[in-house]
C-alpha positions in Angstrom: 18.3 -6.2 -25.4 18.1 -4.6 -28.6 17.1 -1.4 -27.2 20.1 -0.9 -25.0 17.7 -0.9 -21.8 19.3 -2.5 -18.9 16.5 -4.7 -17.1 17.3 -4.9 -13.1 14.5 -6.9 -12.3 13.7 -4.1 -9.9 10.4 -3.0 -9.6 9.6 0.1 -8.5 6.2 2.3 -7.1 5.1 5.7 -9.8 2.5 6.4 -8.9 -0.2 6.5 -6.1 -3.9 7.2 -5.6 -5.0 8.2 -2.1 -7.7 10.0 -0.6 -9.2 11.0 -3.8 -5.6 12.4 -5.2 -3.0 11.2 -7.5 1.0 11.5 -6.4 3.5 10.5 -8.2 6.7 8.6 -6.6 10.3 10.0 -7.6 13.5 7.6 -7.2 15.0 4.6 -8.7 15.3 0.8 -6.8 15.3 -0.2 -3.4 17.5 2.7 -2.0 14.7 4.8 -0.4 16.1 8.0 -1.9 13.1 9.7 -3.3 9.7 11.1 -2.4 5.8 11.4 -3.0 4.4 14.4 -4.7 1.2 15.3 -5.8 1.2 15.0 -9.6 -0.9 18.0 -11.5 -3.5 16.2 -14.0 -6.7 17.9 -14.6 -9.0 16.2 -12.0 -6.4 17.5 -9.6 -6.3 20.9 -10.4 -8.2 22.3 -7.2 -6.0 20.1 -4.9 -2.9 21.0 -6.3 -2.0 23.3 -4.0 -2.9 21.3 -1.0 -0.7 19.5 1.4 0.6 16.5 1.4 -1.7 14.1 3.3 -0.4 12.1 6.3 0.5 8.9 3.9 0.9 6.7 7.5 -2.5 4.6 6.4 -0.5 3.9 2.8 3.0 3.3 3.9 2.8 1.3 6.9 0.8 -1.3 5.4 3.7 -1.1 2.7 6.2 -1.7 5.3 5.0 -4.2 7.5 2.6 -6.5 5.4 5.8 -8.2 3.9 8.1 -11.0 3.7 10.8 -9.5 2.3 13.8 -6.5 3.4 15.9 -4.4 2.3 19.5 -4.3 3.7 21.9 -1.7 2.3 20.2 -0.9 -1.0 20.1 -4.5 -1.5 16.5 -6.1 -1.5 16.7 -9.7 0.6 13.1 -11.0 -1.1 10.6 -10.7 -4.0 10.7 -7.2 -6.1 7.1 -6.1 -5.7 7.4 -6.0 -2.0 10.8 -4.5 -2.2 9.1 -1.4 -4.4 6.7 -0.8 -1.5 9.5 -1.5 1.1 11.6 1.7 -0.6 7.7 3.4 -1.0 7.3 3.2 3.1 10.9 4.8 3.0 9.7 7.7 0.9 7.1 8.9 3.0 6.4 12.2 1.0 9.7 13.9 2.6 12.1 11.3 1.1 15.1 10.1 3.0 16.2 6.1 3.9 13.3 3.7 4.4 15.6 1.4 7.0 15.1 4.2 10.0 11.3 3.9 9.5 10.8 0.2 8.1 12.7 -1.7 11.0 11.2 0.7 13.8 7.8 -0.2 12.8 7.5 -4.2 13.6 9.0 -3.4 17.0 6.4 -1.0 17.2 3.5 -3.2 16.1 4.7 -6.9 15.9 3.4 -9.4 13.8 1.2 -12.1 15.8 -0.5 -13.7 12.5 -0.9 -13.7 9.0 -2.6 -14.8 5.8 0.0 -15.9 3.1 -0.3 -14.9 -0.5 -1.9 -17.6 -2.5 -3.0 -17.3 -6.4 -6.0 -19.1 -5.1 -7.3 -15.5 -2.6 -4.6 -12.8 -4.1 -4.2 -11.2 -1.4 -1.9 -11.0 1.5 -2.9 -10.0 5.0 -0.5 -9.6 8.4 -2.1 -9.3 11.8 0.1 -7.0 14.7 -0.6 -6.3 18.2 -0.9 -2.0 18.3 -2.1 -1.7 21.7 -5.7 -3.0 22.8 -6.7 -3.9 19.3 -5.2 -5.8 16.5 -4.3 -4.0 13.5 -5.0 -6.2 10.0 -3.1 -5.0 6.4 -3.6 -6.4 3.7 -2.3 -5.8 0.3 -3.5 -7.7 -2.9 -5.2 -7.5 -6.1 -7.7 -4.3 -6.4 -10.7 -6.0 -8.0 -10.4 -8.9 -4.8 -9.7 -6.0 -2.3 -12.7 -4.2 -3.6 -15.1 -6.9 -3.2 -14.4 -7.1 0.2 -14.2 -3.8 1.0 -16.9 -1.8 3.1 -15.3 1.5 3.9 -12.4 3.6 2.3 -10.8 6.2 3.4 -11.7 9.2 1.4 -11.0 13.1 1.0 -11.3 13.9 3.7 -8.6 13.2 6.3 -9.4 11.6 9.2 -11.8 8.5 9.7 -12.6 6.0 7.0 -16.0 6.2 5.7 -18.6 4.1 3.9 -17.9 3.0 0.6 -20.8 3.8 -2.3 -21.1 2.9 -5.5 -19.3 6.3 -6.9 -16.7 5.5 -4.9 -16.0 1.8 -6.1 -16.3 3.4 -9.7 -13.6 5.9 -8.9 -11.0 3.0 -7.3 -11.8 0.6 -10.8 -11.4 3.9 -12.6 -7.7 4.2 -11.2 -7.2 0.8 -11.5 -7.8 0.9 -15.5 -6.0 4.4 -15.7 -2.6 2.5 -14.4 -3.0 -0.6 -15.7 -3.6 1.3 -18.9 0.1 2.7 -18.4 2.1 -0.6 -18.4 1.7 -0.5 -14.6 1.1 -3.3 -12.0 -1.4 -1.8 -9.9 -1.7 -3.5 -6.1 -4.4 -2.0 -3.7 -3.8 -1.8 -0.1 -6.8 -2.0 2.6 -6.6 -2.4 6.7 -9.1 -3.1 9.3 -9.1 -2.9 12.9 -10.0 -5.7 15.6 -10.6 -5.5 18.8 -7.7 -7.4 20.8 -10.2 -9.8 22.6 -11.8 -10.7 19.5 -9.0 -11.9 18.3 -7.7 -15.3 18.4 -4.7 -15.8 16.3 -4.9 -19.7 16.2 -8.2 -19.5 14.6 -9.0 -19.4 10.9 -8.9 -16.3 9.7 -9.8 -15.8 6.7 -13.5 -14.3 8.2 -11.3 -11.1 9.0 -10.8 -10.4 4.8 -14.4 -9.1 4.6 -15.1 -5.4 5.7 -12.2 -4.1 4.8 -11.3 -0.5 4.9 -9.5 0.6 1.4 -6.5 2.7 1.4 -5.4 3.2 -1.7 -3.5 2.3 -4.9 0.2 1.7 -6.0 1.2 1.5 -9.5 4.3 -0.2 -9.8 6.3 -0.8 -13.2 9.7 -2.5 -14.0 
């Protein structure tokens, strides 16, 4: 185009809020080369000298709640989930996302899922982890939100509760990205006991009580 920028049509993750923190995401495309850092902005100024958290509850849902791969650098699939595929990679230490992200479904295999539809925006798989059924979901925040009960907050550990100030803060981020040219995606899970779990049933009842994770701003 006239400004001599190529366009790849590859998208690719910035920046990240989780736990109450902002990180920013180094690297270009789908080749995993890069990492998550905290990124020094005034709210952050008292955590800046923190460690990293464990991003596990962020990246896996990246990695698994797809339909899409990445083979050789080369992204088999659609280029929103191929910027989260190379996030999972990236893991806050950098290094190649295809060790971690092909490890992972063997780990926890798929058994259900909801499909993306314009209709819901949102996605949600379903994998067997042991005696209870793991749910991620990733989709639009303001959908995620509103059915959202829990979040995992500062604090690392557990999820907890979800108030008002803390709904504030996620739409807060949300604007703040958005604000940047970025297309911001929120990721949430929720855990279900195995036997409670019938895979052949609707399941659509599962997308309530969500437990928010975070956000991912993504730009082109």
């Amino acid at each position: 185009d006239k400004t001599g920028t190529l366009t790849l049509n590859q998208m690719t993750a910035r920046e990240v809020y989780f736990r109450g923190r902002h990180f920013t995401v180094s690297g270009e495309g789908y080749a995993g080369v890069g990492e998550i850092s905290a990124q020094h902005t005034a709210q952050d100024s008292t955590q800046d000298r923190l460690p990293l958290p464990d991003f596990e509850p962020l990246l896996t849902p990246a990695a698994l709640c797809t339909d899409s791969s990445i083979r050789d650098g080369k992204l088999i699939g659609d280029p929103t989930e191929g910027a989260l595929l190379a996030l999972a990679g990236k893991g806050g230490g950098g290094g190649h996302h295809e060790t971690s992200a092909t490890a992972l479904p063997t780990d926890c295999p798929r058994i259900a899922e909801i499909p993306f539809d314009s209709a819901h925006k949102f996605m949600a798989t379903f994998h067997r982890d042991g005696a209870q059924v793991r749910m991620l979901v990733k989709g639009a925040p303001d959908v995620l939100l509103a059915r959202a009960s829990r979040f995992l907050g500062a604090d690392e550990g557990a999820d907890a509760p979800l108030a008002a100030t803390d709904r504030a803060a996620f739409e807060t981020e949300t604007t703040r990205l958005a604000s940047q040219a970025m297309r911001v995606l929120a990721v949430a899970h929720r855990d279900i006991a195995l036997p409670d779990f019938d895979p052949t049933a609707d399941l659509m009842p599962w997308a309530q009580q969500l437990s928010l994770v975070g956000l991912v701003g993504l730009i082109d």
